[in-house]
C-alpha positions in Angstrom: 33.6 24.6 1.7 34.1 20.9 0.7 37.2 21.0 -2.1 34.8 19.3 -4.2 32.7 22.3 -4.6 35.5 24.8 -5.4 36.0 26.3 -9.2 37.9 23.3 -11.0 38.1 24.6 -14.4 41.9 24.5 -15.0 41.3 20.8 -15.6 39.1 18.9 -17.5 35.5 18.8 -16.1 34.1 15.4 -14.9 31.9 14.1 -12.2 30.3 11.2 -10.8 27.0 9.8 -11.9 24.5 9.7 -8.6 22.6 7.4 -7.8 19.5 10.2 -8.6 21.3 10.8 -11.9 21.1 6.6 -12.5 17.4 6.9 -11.3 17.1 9.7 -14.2 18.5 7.6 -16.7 16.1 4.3 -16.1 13.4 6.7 -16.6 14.8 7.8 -19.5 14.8 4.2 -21.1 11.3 3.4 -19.8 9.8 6.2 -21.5 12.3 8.8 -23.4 12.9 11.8 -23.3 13.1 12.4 -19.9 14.4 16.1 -19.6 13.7 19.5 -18.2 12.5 22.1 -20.8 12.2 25.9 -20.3 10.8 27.8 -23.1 10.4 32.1 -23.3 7.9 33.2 -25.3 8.0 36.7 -26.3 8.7 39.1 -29.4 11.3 40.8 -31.5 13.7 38.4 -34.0 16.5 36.1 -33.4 20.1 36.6 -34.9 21.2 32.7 -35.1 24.4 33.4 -35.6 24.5 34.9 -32.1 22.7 33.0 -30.1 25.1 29.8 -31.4 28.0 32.5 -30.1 26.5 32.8 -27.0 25.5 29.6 -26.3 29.5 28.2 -27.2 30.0 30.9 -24.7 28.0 30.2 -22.0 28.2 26.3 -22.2 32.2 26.8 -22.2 31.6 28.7 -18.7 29.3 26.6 -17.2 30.6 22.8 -18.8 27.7 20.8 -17.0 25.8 21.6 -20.5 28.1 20.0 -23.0 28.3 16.0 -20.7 28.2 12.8 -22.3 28.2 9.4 -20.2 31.4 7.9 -20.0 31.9 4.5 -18.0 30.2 1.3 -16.6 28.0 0.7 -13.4 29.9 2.0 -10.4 32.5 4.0 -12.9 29.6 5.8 -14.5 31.2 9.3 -15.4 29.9 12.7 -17.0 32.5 13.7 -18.9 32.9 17.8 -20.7 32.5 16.5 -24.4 34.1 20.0 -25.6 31.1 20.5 -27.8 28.9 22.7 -27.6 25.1 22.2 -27.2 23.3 22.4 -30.8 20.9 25.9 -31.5 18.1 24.5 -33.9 15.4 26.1 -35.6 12.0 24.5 -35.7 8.3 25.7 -36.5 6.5 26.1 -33.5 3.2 27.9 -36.0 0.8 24.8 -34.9 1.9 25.0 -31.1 0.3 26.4 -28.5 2.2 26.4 -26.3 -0.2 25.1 -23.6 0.5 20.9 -24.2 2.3 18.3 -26.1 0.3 18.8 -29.3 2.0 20.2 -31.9 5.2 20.3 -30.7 7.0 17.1 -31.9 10.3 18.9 -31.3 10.1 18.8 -27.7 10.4 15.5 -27.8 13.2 14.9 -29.7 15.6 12.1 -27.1 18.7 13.2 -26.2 21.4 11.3 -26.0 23.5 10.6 -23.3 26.4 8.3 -24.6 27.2 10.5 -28.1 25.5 14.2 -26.8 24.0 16.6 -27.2 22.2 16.2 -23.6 21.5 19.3 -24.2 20.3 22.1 -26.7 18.9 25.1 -27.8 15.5 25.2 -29.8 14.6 28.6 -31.7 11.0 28.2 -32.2 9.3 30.0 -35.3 5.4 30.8 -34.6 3.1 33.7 -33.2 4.6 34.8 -30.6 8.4 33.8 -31.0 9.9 31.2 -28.4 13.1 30.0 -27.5 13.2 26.4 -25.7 16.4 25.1 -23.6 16.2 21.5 -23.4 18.2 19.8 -21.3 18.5 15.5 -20.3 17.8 15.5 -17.0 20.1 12.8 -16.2 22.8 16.1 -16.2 20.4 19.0 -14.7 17.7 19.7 -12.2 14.9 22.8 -12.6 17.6 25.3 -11.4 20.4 23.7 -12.8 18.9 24.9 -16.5 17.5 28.0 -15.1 21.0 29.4 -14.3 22.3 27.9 -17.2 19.7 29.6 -19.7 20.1 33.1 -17.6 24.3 32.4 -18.8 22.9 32.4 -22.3 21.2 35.2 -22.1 23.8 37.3 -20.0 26.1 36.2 -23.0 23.6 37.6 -25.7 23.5 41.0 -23.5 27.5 40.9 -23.3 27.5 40.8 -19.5 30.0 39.1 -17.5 29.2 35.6 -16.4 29.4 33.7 -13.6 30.2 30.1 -14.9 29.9 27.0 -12.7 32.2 24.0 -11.6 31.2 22.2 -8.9 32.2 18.1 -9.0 29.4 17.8 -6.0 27.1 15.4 -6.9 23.8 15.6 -4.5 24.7 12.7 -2.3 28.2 15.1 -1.8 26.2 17.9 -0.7 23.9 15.7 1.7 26.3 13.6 3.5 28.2 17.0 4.0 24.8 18.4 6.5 23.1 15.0 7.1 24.3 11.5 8.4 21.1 9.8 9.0 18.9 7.7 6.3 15.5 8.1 5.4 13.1 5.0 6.3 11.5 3.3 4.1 8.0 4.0 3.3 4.7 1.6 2.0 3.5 1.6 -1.8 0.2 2.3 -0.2 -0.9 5.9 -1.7 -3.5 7.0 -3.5 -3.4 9.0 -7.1 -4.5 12.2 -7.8 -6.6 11.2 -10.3 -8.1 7.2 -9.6 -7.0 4.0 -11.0 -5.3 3.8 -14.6 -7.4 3.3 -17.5 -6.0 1.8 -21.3 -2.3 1.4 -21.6 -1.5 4.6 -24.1 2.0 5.5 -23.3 3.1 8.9 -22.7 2.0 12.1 -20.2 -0.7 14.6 -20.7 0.5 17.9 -19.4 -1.0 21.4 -18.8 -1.3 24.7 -17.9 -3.1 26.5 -15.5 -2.1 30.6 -15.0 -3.6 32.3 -11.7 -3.2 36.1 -11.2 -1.8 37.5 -8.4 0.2 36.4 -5.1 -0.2 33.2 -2.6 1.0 32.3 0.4 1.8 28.5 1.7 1.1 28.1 -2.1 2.5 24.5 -1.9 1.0 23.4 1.2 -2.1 24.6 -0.2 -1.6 23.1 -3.4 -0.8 19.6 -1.6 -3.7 20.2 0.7 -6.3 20.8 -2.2 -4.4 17.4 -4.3 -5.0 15.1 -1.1 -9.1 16.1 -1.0 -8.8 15.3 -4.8 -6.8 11.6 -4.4 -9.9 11.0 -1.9 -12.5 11.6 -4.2 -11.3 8.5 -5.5 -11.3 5.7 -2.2 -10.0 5.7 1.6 -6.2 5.4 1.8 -3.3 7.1 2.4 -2.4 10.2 0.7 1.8 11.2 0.5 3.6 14.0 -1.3 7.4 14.1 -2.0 8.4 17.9 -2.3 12.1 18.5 -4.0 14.4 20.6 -1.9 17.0 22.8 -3.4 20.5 21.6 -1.6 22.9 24.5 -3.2 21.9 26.8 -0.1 23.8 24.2 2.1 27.1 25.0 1.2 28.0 28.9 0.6 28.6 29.5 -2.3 28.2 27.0 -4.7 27.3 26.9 -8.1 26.5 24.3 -10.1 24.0 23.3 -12.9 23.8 19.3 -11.7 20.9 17.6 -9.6 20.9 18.6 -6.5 17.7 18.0 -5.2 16.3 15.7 -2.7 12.9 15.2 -1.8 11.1 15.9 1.9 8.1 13.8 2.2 4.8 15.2 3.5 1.7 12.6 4.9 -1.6 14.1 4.7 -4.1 12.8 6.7 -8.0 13.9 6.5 -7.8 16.0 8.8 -4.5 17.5 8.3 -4.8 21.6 7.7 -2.9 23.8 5.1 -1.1 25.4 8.1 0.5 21.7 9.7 1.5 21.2 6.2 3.3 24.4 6.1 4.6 24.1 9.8 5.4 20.4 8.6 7.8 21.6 5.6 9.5 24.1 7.6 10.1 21.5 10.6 11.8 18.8 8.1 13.8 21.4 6.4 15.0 22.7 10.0 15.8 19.2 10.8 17.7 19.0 7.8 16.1 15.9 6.4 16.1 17.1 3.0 19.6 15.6 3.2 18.4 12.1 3.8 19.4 9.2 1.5 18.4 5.4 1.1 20.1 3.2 3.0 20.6 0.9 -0.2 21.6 3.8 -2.2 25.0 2.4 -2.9 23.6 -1.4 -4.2 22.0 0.6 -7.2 25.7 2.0 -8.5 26.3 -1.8 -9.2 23.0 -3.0 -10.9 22.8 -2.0 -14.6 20.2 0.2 -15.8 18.6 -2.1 -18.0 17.9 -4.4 -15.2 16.7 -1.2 -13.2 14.0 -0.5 -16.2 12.7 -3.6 -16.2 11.8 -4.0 -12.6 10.8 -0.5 -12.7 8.1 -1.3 -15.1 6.9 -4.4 -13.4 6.4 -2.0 -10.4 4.6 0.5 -12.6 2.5 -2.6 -13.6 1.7 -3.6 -10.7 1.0 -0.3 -9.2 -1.3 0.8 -11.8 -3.0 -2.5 -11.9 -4.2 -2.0 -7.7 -4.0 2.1 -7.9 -1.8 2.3 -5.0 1.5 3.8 -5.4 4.9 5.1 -3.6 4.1 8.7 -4.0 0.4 10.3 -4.8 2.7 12.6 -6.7 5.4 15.0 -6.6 5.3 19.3 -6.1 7.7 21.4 -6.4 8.7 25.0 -6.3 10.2 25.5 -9.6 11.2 29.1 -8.7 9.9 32.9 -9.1 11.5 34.4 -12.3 12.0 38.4 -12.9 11.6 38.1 -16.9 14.4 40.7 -18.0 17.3 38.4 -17.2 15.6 36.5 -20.5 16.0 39.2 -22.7 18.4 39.7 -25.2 20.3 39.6 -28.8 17.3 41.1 -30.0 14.6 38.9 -27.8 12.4 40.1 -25.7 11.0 38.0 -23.1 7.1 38.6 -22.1 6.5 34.9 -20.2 8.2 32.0 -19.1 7.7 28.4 -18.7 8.7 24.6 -18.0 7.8 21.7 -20.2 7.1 18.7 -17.5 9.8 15.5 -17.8 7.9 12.5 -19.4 7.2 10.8 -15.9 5.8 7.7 -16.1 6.3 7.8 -12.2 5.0 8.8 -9.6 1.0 9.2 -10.5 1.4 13.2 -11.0 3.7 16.1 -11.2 2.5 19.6 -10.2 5.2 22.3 -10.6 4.8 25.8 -9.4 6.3 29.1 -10.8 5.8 32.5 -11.4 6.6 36.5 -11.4 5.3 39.2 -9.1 1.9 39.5 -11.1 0.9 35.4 -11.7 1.7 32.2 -10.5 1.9 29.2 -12.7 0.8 25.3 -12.0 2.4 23.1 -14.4 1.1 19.9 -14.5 1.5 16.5 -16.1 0.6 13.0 -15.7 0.7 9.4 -17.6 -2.0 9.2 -19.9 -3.4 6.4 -18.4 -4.0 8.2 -15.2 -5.5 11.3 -17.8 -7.8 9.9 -19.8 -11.4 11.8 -19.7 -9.7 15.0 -19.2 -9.9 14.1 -15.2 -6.2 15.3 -14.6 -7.7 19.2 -16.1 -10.6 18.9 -14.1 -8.7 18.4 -11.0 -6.6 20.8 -11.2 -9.2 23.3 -12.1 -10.5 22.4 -8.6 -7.1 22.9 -7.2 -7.0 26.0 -8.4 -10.0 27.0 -7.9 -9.6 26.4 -4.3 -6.6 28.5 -3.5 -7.1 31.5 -1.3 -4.7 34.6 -2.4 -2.7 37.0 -0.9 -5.1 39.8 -2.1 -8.4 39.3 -2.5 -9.1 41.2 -5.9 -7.0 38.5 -7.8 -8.4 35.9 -10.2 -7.8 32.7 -12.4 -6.9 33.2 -16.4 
């Protein structure tokens, strides 16, 4: 195991900033807040002075929930701040839970110099949630995942498992893969057609189906490609996220570690070459392919980064081609009793999209052994009309299951 990924926590905890991380952060100041939210929805009551105990608890364990950004350009550091990640209460009574409206708290920006970039939301309403909202500049999707089941392994008084790794993604990818990923056209189409207006923001959604799918991703991506062709000839490409913490044995960490495959699909290309297509980049281990220029971007200062980001934005929008026709990931399959406890009683689970204002869409899937889950979310200028909701109605509506008696809610 590379020493990097090995328990660390006699010391004080600090790691690099990636080039992802850097990525994260421009994002950020293009169109805040750009983090990863998981709320549980459920019943019972909340005690807050033990969920703040917990949380002190679990964040002390696992100290890649209480960083701040310490350092300029190639000396960018996460630093353990020491303090633990703020438990809030809000009212949630006007939210349903199903998009932005309603739900001003969710968009509160975190704050990545002074902290928190991360924190706890206890969310008054009918039913009772809890939210875990975390900058994503310092987590990926399972990064807060095993961080919220901590929390609620502290709330049931179980022993925890804590994480320490200093691996940043580009650590755990040069330690399987040598070779760099080519560079690819802007040429792709979106989901949804050109941009209309200039409303900031994303629309997100929604969409439960009942029951059990197989190559649910490839035919998710297969079903978004006949969408992004309703709209004009072109290409159509998909960038799919790759967990990298199976690499290395062992390790634990609540960071990014993700890095994209990237699937082309042609007219003609079937659900099963997609699927054979995913399994053959991940066997060739290309999920651990970086850019070439990676390193020039550790030098260049994020403000500078945002605003050549937006001109691209600008300019991609203003001919409807793009980089990426989106992005889809597997965001996990969750067994809801490990988000139970100190009196809450979990009955449903769910992710609150990043505020992407790029790539064209993001489509997240999720679920439990009785229902799958598409979270979606887009830039309101690629959402207007309520066309992002239609398509993925047809999305759905198009996906074969694993038993034949299931159906759409």
């Amino acid at each position: 195991m590379n020493m990097k990924s090995v328990n660390t926590h006699n010391r004080p905890y600090t790691r690099a900033l990636s080039v992802n991380e850097r990525f994260w952060l421009v994002i950020d100041r293009i169109n805040p807040p750009f983090s990863i939210q998981v709320v549980c929805e459920g019943q019972g009551a909340f005690d807050l002075s033990k969920w703040k105990k917990a949380v002190e608890i679990a964040s002390a364990a696992n100290p890649g929930s209480r960083l701040i950004l310490k350092g300029m350009l190639s000396n960018c550091r996460w630093v353990d701040s020491g303090i633990s990640p703020s438990v809030r209460e809000v009212d949630g009574s006007s939210w349903s839970g199903n998009g932005p409206e309603g739900a001003p708290f969710l968009y509160k920006p975190l704050n990545v110099s002074r902290g928190p970039t991360c924190e706890v939301l206890i969310i008054h309403g009918n039913p009772i949630r809890v939210a875990f909202r975390v900058h994503h500049g310092v987590m990926d999707s399972r990064g807060i995942i095993f961080w919220v089941e901590e929390i609620f392994r502290a709330l049931r008084g179980e022993p925890l498992f804590g994480s320490h790794s200093l691996m940043t993604d580009w650590d755990v990818a040069r330690s399987f893969q040598n070779e760099y990923r080519k560079p690819f056209p802007h040429d792709n189409l979106s989901l949804t057609g050109r941009a209309e207006g200039d409303e900031p923001g994303i629309i997100w959604g929604r969409k439960r189906l009942l029951g059990q799918y197989k190559q649910l991703i490839a035919q998710v991506a297969h079903a978004a490609a006949r969408e992004a062709r309703l709209h004009g000839r072109g290409n159509v490409r998909f960038a799919i996220p790759v967990d990298l913490r199976s690499r290395i044995e062992g390790l634990r960490s609540t960071g990014n570690l993700a890095i994209g495959i990237y699937i082309d699909i042609k007219p003609e290309t079937t659900v099963e070459e997609i699927d054979l297509e995913i399994s053959r980049q991940i066997a060739e281990k290309r999920d651990g392919m970086i850019d070439r220029w990676d390193s020039i971007y550790r030098v260049i200062p994020i403000a500078i980064m945002s605003k050549v980001l937006n001109r691209r934005i600008s300019a991609n929008h203003k001919n409807g081609l793009y980089s990426l026709s989106g992005i889809i990931t597997d965001a996990g399959w969750f067994n809801l009793e490990r988000y139970s406890g100190g009196g809450f009683i979990a009955d449903n689970i769910f992710f609150v999209p990043p505020a992407m204002p790029y790539p064209p869409v993001l489509i997240a899937l999720y679920g439990t052994d009785k229902w799958v889950e598409i979270l979606y979310g887009a830039p309101r200028v690629l959402a207007t009309g309520g066309r992002l909701d239609s398509a993925i109605e047809r999305i759905a509506s198009s996906l074969i299951t694993a038993c034949s008696d299931s159906a759409g809610v």
